[in-house]
C-alpha positions in Angstrom: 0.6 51.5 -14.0 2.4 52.9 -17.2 4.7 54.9 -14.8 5.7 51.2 -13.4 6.2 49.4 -16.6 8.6 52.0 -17.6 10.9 50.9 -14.3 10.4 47.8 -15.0 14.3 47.9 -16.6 15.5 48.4 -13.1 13.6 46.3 -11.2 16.1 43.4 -11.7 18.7 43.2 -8.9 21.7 44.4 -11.7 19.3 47.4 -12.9 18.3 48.0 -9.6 22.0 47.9 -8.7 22.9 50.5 -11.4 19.9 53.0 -10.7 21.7 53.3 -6.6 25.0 54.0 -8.5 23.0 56.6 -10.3 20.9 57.7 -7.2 24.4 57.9 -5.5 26.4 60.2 -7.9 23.6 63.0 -7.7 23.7 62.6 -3.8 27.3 63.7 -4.1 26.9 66.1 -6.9 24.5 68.2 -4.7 26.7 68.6 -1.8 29.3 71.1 -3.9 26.6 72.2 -5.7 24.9 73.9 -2.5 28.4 75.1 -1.6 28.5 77.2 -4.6 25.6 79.0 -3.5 26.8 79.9 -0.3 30.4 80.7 -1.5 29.4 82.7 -4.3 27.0 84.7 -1.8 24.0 83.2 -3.8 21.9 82.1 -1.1 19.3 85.2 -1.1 19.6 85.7 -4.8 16.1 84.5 -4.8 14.8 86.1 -1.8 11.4 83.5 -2.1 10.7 80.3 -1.8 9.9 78.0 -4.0 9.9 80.7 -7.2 12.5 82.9 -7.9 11.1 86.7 -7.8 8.0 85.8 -8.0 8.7 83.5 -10.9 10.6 80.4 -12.2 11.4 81.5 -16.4 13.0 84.6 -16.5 15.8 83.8 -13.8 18.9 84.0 -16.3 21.5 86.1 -14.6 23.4 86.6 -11.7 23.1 85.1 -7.8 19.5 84.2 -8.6 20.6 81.8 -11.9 23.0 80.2 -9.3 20.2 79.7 -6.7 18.0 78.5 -8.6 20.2 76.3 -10.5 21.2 74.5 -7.4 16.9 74.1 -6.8 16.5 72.7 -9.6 19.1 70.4 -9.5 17.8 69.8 -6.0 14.7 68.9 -7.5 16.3 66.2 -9.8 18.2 64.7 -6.8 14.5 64.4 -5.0 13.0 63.0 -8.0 15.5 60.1 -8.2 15.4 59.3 -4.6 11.5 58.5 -4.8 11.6 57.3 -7.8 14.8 54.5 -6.2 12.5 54.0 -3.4 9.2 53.1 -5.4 11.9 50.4 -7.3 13.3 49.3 -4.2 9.5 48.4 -2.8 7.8 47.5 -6.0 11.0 45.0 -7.0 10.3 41.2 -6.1 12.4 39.6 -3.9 14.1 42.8 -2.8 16.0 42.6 0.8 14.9 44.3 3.9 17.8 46.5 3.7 17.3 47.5 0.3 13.5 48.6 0.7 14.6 50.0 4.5 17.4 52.4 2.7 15.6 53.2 -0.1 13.0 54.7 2.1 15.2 56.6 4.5 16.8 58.1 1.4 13.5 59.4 0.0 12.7 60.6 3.3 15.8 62.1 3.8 15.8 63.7 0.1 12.4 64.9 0.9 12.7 67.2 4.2 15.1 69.2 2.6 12.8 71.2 1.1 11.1 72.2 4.1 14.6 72.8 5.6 15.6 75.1 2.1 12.6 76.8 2.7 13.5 77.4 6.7 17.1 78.6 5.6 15.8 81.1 2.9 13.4 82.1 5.9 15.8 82.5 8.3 18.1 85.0 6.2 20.5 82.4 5.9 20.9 82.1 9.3 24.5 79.9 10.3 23.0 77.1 11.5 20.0 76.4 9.0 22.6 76.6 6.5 25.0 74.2 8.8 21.5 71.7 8.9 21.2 72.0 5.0 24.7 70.7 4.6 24.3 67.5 7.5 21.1 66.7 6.2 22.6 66.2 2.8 25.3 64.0 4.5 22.8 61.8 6.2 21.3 61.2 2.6 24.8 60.4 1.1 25.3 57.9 3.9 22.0 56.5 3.3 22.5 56.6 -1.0 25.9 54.7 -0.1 24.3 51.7 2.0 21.8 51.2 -0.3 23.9 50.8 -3.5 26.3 48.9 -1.0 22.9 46.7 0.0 22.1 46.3 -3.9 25.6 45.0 -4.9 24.8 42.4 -2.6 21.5 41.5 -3.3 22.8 41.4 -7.0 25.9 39.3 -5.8 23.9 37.0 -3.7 25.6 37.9 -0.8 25.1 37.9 3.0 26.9 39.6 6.0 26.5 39.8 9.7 27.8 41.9 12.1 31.1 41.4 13.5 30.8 43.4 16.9 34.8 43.4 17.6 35.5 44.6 13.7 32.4 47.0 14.1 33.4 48.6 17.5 36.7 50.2 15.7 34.8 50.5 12.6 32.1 52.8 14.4 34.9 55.0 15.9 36.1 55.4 12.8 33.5 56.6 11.4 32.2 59.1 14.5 35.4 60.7 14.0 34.7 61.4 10.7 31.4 62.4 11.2 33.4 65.1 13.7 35.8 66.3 11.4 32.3 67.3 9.3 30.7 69.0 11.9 33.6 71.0 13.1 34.1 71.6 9.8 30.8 72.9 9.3 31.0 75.6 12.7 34.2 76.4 10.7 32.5 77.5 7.9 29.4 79.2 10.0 32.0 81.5 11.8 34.3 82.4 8.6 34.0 84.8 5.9 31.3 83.1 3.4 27.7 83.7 5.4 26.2 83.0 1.8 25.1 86.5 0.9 27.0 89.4 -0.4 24.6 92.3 1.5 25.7 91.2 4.8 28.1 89.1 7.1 26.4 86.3 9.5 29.2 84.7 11.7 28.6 82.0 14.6 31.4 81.4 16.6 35.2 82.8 16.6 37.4 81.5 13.2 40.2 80.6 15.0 39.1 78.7 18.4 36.9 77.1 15.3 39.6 75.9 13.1 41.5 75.0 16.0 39.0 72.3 16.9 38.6 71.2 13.3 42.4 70.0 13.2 42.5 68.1 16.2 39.4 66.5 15.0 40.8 65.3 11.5 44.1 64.6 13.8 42.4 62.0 15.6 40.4 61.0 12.3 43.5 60.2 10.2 45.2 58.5 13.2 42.1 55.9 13.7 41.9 55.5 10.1 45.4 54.7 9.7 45.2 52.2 12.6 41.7 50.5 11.3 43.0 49.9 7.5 46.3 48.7 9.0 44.5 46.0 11.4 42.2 45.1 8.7 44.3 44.5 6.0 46.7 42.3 8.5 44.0 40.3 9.7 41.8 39.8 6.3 38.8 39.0 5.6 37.2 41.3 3.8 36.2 41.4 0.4 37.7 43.2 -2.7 35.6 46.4 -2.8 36.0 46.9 0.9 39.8 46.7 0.5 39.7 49.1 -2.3 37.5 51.6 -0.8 39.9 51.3 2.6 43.4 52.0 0.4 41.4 55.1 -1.6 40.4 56.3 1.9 44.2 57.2 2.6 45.4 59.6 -0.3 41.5 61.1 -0.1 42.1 62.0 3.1 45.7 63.0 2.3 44.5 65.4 -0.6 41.6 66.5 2.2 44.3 68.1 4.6 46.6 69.6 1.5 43.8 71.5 0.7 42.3 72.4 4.1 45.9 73.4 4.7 46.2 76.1 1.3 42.9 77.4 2.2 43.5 78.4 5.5 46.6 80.0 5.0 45.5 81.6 1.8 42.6 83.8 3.3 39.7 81.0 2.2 39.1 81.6 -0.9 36.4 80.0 -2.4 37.3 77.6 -4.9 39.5 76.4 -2.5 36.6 75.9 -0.4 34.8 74.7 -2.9 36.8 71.6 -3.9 37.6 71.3 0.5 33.7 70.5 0.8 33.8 68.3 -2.4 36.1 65.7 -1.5 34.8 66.0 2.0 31.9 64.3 1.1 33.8 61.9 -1.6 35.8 61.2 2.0 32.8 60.3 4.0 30.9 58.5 1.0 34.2 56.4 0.9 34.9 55.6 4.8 31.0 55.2 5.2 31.2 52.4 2.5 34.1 50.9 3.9 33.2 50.9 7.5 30.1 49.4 6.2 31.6 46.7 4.5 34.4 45.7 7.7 31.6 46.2 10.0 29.4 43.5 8.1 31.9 41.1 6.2 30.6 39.0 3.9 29.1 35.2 5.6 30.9 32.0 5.4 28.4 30.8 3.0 29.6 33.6 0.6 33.1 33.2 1.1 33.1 29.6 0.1 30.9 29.9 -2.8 33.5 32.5 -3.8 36.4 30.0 -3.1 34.7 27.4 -5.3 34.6 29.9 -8.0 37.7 30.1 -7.9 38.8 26.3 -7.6 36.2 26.0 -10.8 37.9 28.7 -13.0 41.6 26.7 -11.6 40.2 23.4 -12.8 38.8 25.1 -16.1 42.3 26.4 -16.9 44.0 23.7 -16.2 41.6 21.1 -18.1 42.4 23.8 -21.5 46.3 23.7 -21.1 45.8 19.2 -20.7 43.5 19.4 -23.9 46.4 21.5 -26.1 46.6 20.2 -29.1 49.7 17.7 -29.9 51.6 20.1 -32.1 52.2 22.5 -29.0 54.2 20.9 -26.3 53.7 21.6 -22.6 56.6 23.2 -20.2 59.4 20.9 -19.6 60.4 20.0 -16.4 63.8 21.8 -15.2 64.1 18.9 -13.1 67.5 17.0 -13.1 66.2 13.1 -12.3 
């Protein structure tokens, strides 16, 4: 019970809000983080699992400091995941999405460490690794609705699904979601198999990368149509806007750099900072396909309108009560 009194901070809609935010950034954090491993031909520097040789204090040096790095910080990410899904039951009052994706996050944060312990295992094996890096997406996505789901509950607001916004919404995101999984066979049949002792490749580079362009082809394209329709039509409210314009140059920066690795032999700090803002991509078109796929209900909107009207009135009752000495605009009117 002394555990839960010291969360009691963050069992209030705004602290609960801010501990997702939290929750959110290690989610991402953790994505390049296992990428250095494998790119740095880390992943067998501690050949067991869950110590390192045998033991967890005198890893200080080398692939095994990398690897074991990244488990620990692994270790953190799990930690805050449980610790946002206890919050998100224990806290009164708390939504049905918020407990729902507070719990598929812990779960999600959770069977990676059967799945770590499958890839060390497996010798790294292409598509253990490949598994690693979707499950961590599927936890991003789920980190990203559920601080999207606390902003709301904070905010007091309510969506529903708009089924003709969603449909393009949905195919938005899919192609997305394709552009990562090519982009993950990519990876399993290049140069990087994640240890330095010996070269595991899954599939041919080229047919691979081939694949991967068309798929961010037709990713950009829908994108470009979905925030052009959206903004046209309206609707939507002010984070959801945002997130759509950041989407663009993300995505933008995303091919630059997809394009100098390619051609540059994939090096891997190029590949490094590819996989990072691949997930800051997804984390940002998840959230916005979220928000246009469940706008914000009429209630809300109109409570948000009389805000507004309210904060008009306010200003305009301080420029009527000026006091005499300061005059008010003069008319440019000629009578």
């Amino acid at each position: 019970m002394r555990a839960l009194r010291l969360l009691q901070p963050v069992r209030t809609p705004s602290g609960f809000a801010v501990l997702t935010l939290v929750t959110l950034a290690l989610m991402w954090v953790i994505i390049p983080s296992g990428a250095i491993v494998r790119l740095t031909d880390s992943g067998l520097g501690c050949p067991d699992w869950p110590t390192c040789e045998g033991t967890i204090t005198s890893v200080t040096t080398g692939h095994a400091l990398i690897e074991y790095t990244n488990r620990i910080l692994s270790g953190v990410v799990g930690v805050a995941a449980v610790v946002t899904w206890i919050v998100g039951w224990w806290a009164p009052g708390a939504p049905r999405a918020v407990r729902g994706l507070s719990a598929a996050l812990a779960l999600c944060a959770g069977a990676q460490i059967p799945l770590g312990a499958v890839t060390v295992a497996s010798g790294l094996h292409p598509m253990a690794v490949g598994s690693h890096f979707l499950l961590s997406i599927v936890a991003l996505t789920a980190a990203v609705l559920l601080a999207l789901a606390a902003r709301d509950w904070r905010d007091g607001r309510e969506r529903r699904w708009d089924l003709r916004r969603g449909v393009l919404a949905g195919g938005g995101s899919a192609a997305a979601l394709g552009v990562l999984v090519t982009g993950v066979v990519v990876t399993a049949a290049g140069p990087h198999s994640g240890d330095d002792d010996g070269l595991r490749r899954w599939g041919d580079l080229a047919l691979a990368a081939r694949v991967h362009v068309r798929a961010a082809m037709v990713f950009t394209a829908l994108a470009v149509v979905l925030v052009a329709w959206v903004i046209r039509e309206g609707g939507i409210d002010r984070l959801t806007a945002r997130l759509m314009w950041i989407a663009l140059p993300l995505v933008a920066l995303q091919i630059g750099i997809g394009e100098y690795q390619y051609r540059n032999g994939l090096p891997w700090q190029a590949v490094v900072l590819h996989v990072t803002v691949a997930a800051a991509v997804w984390a940002v078109i998840a959230g916005a396909a979220y928000g246009v796929a469940r706008p914000a209900g009429a209630a809300y909107a109109r409570r948000e309108a009389d805000r507004w009207q309210d904060t008009q009135r306010t200003a305009s009752g301080s420029a009527l009560s000026r006091p005499s000495e300061i005059s008010s605009p003069q008319s440019t009117q000629i009578p």
